[in-house]
N, CA, C and O atoms as a MOPAC input file, in Angstrom:
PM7 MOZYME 1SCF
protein

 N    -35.74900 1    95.77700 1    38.02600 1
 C    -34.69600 1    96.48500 1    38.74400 1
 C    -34.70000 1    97.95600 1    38.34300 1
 O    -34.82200 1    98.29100 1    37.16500 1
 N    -34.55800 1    98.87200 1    39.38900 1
 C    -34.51200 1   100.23300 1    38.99600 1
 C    -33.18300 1   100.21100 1    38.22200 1
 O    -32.43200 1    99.29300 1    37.89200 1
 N    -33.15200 1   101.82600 1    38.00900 1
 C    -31.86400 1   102.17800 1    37.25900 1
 C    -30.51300 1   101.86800 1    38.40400 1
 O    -29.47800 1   101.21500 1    38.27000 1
 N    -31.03200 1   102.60900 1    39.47700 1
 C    -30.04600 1   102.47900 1    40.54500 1
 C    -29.47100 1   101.31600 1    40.58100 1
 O    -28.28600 1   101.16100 1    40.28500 1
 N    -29.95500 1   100.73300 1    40.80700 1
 C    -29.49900 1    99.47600 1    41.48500 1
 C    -28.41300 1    98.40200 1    40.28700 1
 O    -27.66400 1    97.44100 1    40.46400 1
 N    -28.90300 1    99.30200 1    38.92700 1
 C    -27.69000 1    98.66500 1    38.11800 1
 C    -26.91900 1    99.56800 1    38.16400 1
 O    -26.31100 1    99.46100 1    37.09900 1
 N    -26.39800 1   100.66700 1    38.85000 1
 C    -25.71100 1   101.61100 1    39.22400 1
 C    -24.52600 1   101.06500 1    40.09300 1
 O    -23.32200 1   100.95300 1    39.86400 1
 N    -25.37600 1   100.74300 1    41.26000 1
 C    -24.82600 1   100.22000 1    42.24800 1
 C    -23.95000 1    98.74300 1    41.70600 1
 O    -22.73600 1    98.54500 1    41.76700 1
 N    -25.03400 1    97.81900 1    41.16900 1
 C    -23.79900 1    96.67500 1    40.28700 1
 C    -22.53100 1    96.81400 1    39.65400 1
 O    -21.51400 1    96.12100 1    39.59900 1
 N    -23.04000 1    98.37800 1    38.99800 1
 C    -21.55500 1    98.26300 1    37.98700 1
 C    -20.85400 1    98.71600 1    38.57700 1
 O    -19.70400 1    98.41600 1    38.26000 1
 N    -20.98400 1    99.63600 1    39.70400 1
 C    -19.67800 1   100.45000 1    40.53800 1
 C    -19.23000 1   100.00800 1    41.05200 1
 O    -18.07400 1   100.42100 1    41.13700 1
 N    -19.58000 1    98.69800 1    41.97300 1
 C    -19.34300 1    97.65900 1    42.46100 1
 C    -18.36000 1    96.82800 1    41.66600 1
 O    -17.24600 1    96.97800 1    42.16700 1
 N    -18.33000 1    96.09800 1    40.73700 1
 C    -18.17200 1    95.47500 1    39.66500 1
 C    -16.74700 1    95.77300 1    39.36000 1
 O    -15.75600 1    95.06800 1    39.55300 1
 N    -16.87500 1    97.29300 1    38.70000 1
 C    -15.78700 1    98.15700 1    38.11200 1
 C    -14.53300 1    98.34100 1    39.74300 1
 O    -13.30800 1    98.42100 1    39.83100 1
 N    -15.49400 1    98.34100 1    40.62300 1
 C    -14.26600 1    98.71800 1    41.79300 1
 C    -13.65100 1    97.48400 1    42.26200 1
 O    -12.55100 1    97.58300 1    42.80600 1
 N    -14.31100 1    96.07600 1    42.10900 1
 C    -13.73600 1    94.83200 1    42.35400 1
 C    -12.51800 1    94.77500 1    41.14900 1
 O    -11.30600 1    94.65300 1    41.32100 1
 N    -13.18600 1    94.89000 1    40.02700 1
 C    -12.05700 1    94.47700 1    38.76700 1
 C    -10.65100 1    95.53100 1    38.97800 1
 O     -9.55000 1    95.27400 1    38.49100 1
 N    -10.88100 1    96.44200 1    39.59700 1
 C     -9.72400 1    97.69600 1    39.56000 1
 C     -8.95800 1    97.03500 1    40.74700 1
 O     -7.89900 1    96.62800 1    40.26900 1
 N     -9.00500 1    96.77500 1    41.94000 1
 C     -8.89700 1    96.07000 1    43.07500 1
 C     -8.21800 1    95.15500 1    42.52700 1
 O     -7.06300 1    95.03200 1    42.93400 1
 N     -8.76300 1    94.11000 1    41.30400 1
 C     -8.02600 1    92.53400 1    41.45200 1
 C     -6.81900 1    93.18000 1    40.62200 1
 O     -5.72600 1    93.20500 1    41.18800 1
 N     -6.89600 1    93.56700 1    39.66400 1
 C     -5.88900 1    94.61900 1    38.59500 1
 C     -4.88100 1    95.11000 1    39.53400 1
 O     -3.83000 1    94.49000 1    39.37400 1
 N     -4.82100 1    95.87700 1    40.33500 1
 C     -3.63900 1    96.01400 1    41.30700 1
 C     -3.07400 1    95.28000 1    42.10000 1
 O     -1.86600 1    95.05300 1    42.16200 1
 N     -4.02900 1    94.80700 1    42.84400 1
 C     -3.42400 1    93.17800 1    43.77600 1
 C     -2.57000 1    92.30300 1    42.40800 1
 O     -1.35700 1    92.11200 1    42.49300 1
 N     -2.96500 1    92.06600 1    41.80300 1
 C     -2.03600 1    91.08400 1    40.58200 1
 C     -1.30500 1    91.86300 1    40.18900 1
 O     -0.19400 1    91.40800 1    40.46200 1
 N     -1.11900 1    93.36500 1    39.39500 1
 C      0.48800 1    93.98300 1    39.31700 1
 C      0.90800 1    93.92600 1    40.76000 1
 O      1.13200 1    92.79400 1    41.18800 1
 N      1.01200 1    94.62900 1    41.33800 1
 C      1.72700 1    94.57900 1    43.06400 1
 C      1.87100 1    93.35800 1    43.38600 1
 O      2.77700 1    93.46600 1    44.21100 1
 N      1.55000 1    91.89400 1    43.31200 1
 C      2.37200 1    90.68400 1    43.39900 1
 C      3.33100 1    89.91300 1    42.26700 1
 O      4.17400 1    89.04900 1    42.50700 1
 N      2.99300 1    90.42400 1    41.06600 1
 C      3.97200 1    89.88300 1    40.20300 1
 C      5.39500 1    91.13100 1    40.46200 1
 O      6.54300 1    90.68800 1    40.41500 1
 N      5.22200 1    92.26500 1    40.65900 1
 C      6.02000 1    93.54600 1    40.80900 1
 C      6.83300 1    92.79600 1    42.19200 1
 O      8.02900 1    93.03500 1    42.01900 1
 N      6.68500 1    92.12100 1    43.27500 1
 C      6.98100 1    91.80500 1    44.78500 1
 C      7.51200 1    90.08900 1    44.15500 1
 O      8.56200 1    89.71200 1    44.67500 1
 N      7.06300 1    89.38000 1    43.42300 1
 C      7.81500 1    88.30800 1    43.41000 1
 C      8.89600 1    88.11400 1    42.23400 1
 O      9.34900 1    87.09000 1    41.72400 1
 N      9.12400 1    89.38900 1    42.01000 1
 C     10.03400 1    89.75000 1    41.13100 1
 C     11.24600 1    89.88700 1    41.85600 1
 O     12.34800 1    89.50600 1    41.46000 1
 N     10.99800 1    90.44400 1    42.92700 1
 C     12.36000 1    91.11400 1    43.58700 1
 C     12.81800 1    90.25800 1    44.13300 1
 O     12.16500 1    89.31700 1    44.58400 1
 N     14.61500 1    90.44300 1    44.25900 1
 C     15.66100 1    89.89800 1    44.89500 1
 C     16.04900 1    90.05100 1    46.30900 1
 O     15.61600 1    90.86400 1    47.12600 1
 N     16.84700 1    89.22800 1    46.44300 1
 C     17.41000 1    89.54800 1    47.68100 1
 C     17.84500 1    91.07400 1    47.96100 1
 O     17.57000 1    91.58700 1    49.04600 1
 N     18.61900 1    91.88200 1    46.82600 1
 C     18.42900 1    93.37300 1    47.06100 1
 C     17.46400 1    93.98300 1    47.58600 1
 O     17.49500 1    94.86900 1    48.44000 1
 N     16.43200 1    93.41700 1    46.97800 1
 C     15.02200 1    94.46200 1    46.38500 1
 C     14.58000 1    94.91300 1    45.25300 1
 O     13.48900 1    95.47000 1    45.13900 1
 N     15.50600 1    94.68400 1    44.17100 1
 C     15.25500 1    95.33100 1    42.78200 1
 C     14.57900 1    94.63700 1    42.26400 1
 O     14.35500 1    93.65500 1    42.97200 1
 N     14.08700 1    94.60900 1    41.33200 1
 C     13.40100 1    93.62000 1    40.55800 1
 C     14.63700 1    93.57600 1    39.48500 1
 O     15.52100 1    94.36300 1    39.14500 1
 N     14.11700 1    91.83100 1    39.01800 1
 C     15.05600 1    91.23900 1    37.99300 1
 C     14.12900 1    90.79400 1    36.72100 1
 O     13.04000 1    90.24800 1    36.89800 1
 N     14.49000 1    90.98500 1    35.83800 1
 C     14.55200 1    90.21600 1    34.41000 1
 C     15.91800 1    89.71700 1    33.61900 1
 O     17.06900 1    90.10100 1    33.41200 1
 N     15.07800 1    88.66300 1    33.32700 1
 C     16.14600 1    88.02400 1    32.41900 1
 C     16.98700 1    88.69800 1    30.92500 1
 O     17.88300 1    88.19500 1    30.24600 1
 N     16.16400 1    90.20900 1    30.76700 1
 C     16.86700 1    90.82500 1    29.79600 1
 C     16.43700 1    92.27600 1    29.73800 1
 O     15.51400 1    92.63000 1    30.47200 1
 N     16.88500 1    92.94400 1    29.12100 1
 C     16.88800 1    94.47300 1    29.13700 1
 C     15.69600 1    94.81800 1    28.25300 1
 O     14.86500 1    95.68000 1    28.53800 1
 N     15.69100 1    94.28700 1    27.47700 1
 C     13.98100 1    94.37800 1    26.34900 1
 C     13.09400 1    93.73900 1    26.89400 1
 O     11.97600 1    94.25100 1    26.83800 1
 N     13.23800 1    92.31700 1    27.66600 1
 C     11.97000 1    91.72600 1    28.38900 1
 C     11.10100 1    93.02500 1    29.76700 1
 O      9.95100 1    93.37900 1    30.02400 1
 N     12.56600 1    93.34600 1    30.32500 1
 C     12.24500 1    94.33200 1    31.42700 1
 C     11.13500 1    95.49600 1    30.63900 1
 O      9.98700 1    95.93000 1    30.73500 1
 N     11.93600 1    95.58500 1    30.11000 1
 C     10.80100 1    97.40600 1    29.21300 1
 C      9.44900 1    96.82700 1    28.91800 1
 O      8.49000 1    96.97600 1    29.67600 1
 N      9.41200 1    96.26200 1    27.96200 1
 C      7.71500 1    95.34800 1    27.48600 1
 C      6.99000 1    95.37500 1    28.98700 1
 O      6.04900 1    96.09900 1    29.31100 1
 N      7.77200 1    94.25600 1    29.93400 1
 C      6.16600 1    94.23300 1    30.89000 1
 C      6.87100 1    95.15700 1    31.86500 1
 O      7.21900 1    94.48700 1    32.83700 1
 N      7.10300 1    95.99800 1    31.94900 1
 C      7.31300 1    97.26500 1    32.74400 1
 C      6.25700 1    98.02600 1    32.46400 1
 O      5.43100 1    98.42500 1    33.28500 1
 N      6.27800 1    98.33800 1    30.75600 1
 C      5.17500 1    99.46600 1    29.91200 1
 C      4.12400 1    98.38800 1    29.93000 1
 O      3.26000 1    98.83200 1    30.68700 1
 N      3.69200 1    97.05600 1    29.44200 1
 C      2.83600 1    96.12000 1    29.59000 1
 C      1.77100 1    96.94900 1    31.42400 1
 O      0.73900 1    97.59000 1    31.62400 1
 N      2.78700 1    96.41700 1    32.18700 1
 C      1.92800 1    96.40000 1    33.87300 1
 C      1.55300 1    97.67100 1    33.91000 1
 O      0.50600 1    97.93300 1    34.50300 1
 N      2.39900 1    98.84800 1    33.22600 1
 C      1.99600 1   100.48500 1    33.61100 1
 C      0.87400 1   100.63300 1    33.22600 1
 O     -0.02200 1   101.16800 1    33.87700 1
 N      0.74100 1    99.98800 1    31.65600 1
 C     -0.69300 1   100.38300 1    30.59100 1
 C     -2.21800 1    99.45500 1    31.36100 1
 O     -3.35500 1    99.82700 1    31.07100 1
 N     -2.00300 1    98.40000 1    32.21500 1
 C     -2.81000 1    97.56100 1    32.59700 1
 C     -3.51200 1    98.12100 1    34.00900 1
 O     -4.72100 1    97.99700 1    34.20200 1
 N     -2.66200 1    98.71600 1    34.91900 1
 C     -2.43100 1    99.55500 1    36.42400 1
 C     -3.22500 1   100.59000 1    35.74800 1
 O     -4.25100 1   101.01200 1    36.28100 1
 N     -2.89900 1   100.94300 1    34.83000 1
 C     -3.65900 1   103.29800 1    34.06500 1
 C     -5.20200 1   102.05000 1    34.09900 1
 O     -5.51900 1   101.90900 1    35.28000 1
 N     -5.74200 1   101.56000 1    33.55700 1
 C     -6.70000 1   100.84900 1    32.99700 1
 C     -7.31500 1   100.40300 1    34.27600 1
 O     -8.52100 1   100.62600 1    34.38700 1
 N     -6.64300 1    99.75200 1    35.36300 1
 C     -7.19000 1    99.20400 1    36.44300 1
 C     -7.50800 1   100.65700 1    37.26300 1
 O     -8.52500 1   100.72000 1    37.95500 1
 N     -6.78400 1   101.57800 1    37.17800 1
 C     -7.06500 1   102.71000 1    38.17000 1
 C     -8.33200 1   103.55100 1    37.55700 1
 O     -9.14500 1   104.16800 1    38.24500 1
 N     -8.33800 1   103.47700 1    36.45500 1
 C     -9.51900 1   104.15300 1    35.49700 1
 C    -10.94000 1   103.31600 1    35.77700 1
 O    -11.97300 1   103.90300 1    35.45700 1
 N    -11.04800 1   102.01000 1    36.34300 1
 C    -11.88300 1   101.05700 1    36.66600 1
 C    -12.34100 1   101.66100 1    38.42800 1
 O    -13.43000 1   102.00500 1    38.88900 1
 N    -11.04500 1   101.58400 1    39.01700 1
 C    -11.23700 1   102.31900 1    40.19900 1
 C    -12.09600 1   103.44000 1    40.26500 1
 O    -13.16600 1   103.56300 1    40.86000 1
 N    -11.23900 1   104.52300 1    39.31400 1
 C    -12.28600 1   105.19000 1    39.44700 1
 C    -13.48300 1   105.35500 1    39.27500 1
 O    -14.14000 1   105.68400 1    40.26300 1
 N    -14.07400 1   105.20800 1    38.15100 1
 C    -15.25300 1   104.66300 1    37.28400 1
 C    -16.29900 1   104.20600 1    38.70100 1
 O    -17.24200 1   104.79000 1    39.23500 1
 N    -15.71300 1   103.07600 1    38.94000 1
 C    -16.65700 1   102.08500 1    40.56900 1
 C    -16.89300 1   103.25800 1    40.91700 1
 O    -17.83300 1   103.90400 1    40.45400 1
 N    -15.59800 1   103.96000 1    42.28800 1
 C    -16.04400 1   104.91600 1    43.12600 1
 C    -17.07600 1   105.85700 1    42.41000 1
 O    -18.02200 1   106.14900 1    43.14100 1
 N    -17.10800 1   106.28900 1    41.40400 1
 C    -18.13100 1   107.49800 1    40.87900 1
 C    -19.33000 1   106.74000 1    40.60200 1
 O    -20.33300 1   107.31600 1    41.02200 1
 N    -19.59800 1   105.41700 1    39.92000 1
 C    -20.69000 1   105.41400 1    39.90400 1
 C    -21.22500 1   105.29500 1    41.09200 1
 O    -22.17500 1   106.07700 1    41.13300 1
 N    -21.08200 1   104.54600 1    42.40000 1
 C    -21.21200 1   104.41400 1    43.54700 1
 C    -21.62000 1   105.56100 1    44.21900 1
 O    -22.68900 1   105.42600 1    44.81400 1
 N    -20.89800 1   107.03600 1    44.33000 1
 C    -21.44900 1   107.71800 1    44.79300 1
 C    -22.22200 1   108.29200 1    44.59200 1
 O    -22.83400 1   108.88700 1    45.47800 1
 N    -22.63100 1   108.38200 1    42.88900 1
 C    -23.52300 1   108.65600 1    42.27400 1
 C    -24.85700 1   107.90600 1    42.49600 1
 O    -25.75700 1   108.74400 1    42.54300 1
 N    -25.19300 1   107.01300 1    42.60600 1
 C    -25.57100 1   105.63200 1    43.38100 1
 C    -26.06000 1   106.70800 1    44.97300 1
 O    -27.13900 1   107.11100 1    45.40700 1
 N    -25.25200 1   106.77900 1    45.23100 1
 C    -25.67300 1   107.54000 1    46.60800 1
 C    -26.19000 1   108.97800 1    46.92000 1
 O    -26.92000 1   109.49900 1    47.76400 1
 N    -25.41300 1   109.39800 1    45.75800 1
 C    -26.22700 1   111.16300 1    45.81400 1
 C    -28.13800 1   110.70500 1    45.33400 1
 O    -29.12800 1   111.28300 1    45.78200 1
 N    -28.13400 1   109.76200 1    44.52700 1
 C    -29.35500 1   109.50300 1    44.10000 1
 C    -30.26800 1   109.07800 1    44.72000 1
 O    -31.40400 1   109.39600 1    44.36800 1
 N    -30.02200 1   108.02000 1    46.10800 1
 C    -30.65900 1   107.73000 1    46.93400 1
 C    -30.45900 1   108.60900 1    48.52800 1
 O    -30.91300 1   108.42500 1    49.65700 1
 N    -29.77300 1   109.36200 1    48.06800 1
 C    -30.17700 1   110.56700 1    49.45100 1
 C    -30.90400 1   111.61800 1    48.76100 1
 O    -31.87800 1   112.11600 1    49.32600 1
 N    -30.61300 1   111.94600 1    47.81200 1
 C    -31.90500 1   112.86400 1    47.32900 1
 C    -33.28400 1   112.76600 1    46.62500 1
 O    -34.04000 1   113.64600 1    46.21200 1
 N    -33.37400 1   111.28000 1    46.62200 1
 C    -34.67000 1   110.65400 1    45.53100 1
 C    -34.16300 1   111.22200 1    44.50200 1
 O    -34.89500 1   112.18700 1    44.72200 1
 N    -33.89600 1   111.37100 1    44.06500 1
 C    -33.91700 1   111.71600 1    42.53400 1
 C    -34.54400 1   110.37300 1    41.48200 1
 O    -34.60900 1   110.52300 1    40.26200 1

């Protein structure tokens, strides 16, 4: 396998894992909520933990995001210019 093409795997890879990382915060965040709309916890310290928990996991999944998209296009600047 060229280099590329493990290029292309991991950007791939990294942009699926960033993808599942948000789809899973954004449904636990949605089956949280009430009939209001707010989200509920059962306590004021549980709320904070996976509030800062999902924020620190989302920074990590978006850093994956990015990561994919760059190697990917990188991936692509490489095969439009031979390099």
């Amino acid at each position: 396998m060229k280099a590329q093409d493990h290029t292309i795997i991991y950007g791939s890879l990294l942009l699926g894992i960033g993808l599942f990382v948000r789809y899973l915060i954004g449904k636990r965040k949605f089956q949280r909520r009430g009939v209001a709309g707010l989200q509920q916890f059962p306590s004021y310290g549980y709320g904070v933990v996976i509030r800062f928990m999902e924020t620190l996991i989302l920074f990590i999944g978006n850093l994956c995001l990015l990561g994919g998209l760059l190697l990917l296009a990188l991936a692509g600047f490489n095969h439009h210019f031979k390099f």
